[in-house]
C-alpha positions in Angstrom: -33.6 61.6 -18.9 -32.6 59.8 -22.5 -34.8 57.0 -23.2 -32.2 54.4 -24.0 -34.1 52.8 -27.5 -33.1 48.9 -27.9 -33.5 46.9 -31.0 -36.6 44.5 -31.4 -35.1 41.2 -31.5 -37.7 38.5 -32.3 -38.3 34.7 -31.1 -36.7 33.6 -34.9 -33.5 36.2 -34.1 -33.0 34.7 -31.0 -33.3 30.9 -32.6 -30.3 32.3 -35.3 -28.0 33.5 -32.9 -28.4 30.5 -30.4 -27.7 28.1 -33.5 -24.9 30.3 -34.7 -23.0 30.1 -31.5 -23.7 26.5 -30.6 -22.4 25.6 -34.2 -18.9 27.6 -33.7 -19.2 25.8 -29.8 -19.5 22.2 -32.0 -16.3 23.0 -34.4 -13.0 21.3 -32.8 -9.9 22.2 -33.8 -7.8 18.7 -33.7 -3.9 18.8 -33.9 -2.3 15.8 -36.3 1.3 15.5 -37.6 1.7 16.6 -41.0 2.3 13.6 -42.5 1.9 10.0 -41.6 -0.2 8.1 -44.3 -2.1 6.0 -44.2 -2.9 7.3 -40.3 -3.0 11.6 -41.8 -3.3 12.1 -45.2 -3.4 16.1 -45.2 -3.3 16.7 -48.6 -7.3 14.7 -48.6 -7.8 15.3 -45.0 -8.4 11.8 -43.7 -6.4 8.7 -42.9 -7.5 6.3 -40.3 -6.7 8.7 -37.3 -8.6 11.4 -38.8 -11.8 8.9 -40.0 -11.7 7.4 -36.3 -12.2 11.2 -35.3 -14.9 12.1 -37.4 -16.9 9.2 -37.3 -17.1 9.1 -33.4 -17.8 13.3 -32.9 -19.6 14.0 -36.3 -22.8 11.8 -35.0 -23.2 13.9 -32.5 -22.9 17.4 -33.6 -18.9 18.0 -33.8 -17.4 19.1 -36.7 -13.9 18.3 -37.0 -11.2 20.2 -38.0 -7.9 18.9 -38.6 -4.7 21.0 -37.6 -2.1 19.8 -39.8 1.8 20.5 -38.0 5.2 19.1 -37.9 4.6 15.8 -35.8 6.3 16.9 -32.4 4.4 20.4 -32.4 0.8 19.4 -32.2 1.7 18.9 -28.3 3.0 22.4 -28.2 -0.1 23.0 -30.1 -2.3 21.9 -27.7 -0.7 22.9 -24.5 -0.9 26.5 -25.6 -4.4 26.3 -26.4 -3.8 26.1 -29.9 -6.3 23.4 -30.6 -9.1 21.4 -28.6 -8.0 18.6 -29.1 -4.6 16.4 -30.0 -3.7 12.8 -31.5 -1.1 10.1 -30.4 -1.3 10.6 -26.8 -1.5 8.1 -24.2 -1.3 9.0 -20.3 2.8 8.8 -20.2 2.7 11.0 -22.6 0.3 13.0 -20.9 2.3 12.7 -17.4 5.7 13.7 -19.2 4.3 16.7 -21.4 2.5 17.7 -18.7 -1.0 18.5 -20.4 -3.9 19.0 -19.2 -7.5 17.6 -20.2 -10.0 14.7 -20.6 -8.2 11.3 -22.3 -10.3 8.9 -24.7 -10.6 5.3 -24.4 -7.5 4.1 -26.2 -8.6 4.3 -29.6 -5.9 2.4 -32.2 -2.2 1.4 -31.8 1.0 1.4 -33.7 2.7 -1.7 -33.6 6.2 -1.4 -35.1 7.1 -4.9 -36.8 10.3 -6.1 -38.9 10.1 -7.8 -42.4 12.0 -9.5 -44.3 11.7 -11.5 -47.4 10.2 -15.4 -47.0 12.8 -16.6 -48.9 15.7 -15.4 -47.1 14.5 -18.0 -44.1 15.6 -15.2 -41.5 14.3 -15.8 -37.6 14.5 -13.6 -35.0 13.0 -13.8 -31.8 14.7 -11.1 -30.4 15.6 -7.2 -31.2 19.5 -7.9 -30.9 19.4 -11.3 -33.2 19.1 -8.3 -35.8 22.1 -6.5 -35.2 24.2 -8.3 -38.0 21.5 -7.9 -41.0 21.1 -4.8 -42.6 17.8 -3.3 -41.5 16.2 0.2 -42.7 14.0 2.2 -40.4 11.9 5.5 -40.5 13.2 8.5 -39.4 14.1 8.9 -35.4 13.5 5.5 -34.8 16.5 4.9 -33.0 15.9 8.0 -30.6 12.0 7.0 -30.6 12.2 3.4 -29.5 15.6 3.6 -27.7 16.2 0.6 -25.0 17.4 -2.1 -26.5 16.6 -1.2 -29.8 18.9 1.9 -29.8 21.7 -0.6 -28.5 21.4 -3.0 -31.5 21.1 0.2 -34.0 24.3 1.6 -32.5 26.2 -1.6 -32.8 24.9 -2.3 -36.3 26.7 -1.4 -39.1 24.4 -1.4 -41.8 21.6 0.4 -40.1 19.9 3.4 -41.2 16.8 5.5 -41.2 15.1 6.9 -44.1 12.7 10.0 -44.2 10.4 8.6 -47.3 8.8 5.4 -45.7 8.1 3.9 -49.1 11.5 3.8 -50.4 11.6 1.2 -47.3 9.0 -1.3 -49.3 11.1 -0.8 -52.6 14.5 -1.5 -51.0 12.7 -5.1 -49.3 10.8 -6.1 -52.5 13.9 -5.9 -54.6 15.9 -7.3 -52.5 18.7 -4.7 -51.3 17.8 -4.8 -47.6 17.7 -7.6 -44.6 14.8 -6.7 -43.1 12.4 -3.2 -43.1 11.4 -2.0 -39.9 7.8 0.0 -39.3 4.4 0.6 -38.5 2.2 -2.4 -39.7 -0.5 -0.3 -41.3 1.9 1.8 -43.1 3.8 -1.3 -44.5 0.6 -2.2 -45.7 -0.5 0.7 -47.4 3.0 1.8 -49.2 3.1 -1.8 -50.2 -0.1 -1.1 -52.0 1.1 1.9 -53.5 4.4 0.4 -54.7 2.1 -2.7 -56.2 0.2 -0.2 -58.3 2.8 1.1 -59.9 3.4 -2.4 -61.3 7.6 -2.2 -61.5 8.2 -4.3 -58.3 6.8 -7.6 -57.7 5.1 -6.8 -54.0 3.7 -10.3 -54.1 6.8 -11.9 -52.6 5.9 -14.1 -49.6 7.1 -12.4 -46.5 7.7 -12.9 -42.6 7.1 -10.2 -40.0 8.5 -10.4 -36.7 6.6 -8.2 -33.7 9.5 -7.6 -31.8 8.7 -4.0 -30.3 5.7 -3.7 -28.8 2.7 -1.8 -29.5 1.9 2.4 -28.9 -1.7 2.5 -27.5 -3.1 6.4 -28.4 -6.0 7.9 -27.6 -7.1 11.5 -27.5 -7.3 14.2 -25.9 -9.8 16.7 -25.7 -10.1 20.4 -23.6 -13.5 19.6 -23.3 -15.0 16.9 -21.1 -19.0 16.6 -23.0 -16.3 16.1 -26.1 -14.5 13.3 -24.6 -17.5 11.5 -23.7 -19.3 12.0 -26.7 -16.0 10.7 -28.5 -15.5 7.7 -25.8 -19.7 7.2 -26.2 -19.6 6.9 -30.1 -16.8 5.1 -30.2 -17.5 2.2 -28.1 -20.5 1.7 -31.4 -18.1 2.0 -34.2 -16.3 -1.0 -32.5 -19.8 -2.7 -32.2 -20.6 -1.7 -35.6 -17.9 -3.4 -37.4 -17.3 0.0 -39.1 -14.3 0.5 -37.1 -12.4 -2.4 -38.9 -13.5 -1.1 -42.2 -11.7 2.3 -41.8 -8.3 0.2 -41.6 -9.6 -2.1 -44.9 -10.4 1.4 -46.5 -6.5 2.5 -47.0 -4.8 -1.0 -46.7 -6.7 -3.6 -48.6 
């Protein structure tokens, strides 16, 4: 009979391997659109989404990974086990996907707002008051937001949607549109970016009008230690006042 001869492996080898595999265990993949600053800023990988992500899982060991793909396929991502975890969810989108795995706390919002220019003393108090102004929205708003707001963009005349969300800030500031329609914190930071280029005045009083509601997201992870790790460190970034700061960071 063969004497079957099996490698010595030590107390320290042991310690290596155990380490190597709970470090690959730790790494989460995390599906993002491609592009949506100042929430996914691929080309420094971070944005607020992204920050929110590492600075609730990185304290505890996670090391984040982001996924960067067209916005609509990091579900597709995620249901085919693409990824661990995946952005902008909340449970009806959840239900209607029909994915599988732990949900966050809610974690930010969007909040889609109008603006116009102060000195055009517009008032609105409702979605359809807008449908005889020229307003200029982001890309698939219409299909997006539908209701009522698909009914006032389909009766409008002079709407539109634009792909490049900063064109929207320069076509307000000079004066060529109504009113702008978008996320809050991405007005705020292509305003920013328009101001620093110093040819459009940015500093023009304005009034917003929070006439749609806000998206509550969340995440959602394959892993259930991961989601309460995340829903854990999370509840202290809020405590912490850091969570406020990560807005400030790309806005202020």
């Amino acid at each position: 009979m063969k004497k079957t001869i099996c490698p010595m492996i030590t107390v320290a080898m042991l310690f290596l391997i155990g380490s190597e595999l709970c470090f690959a265990d730790q790494t989460l993949k995390v599906a993002f659109g491609d592009a949506l600053p100042p929430w996914v800023i691929p080309e420094t990988d971070n944005g607020i989404a992204i920050d929110i992500m590492k600075e609730t899982l990185e304290p505890a060991g996670y090391v984040i990974k982001p996924v960067y793909v067209p916005y609509a396929r990091r579900l597709i991502s995620y249901k085919y086990g693409k990824v661990d975890a995946v952005c902008d969810v909340n449970p009806n989108i959840i239900r209607d996907s029909e994915l599988e795995g732990y949900f966050s706390v809610i974690a930010y919002a969007y909040e889609n707002i109008g603006v116009s220019l102060k000195k055009k003393g517009y008032s609105f108090s409702k979605i359809s008051d807008l449908a005889d102004y020229s307003v200029v929205s982001w890309q698939g708003a219409k299909a997006a937001i539908g209701g009522e707001y698909a009914d006032m963009a389909n009766k409008n005349k002079k709407y539109r949607e634009l792909a490049k969300q900063k064109t929207q800030i320069k076509l307000l500031y000079m004066g060529r549109e109504d009113v702008i329609q978008l996320d809050r914190q991405i007005f705020r930071y292509f305003r920013k970016k328009v101001s620093e280029e110093g040819k459009i005045d940015t500093d023009q009083p304005v009034d917003i009008f929070s006439l749609f509601g806000k998206n509550k997201c969340g995440f959602l992870f394959r892993d259930r230690n991961a989601r309460n790790a995340f829903d854990k460190n999370f509840a202290k970034l809020k405590a912490s006042g850091r969570y406020e700061k990560l807005f400030e960071k790309y806005t202020e």
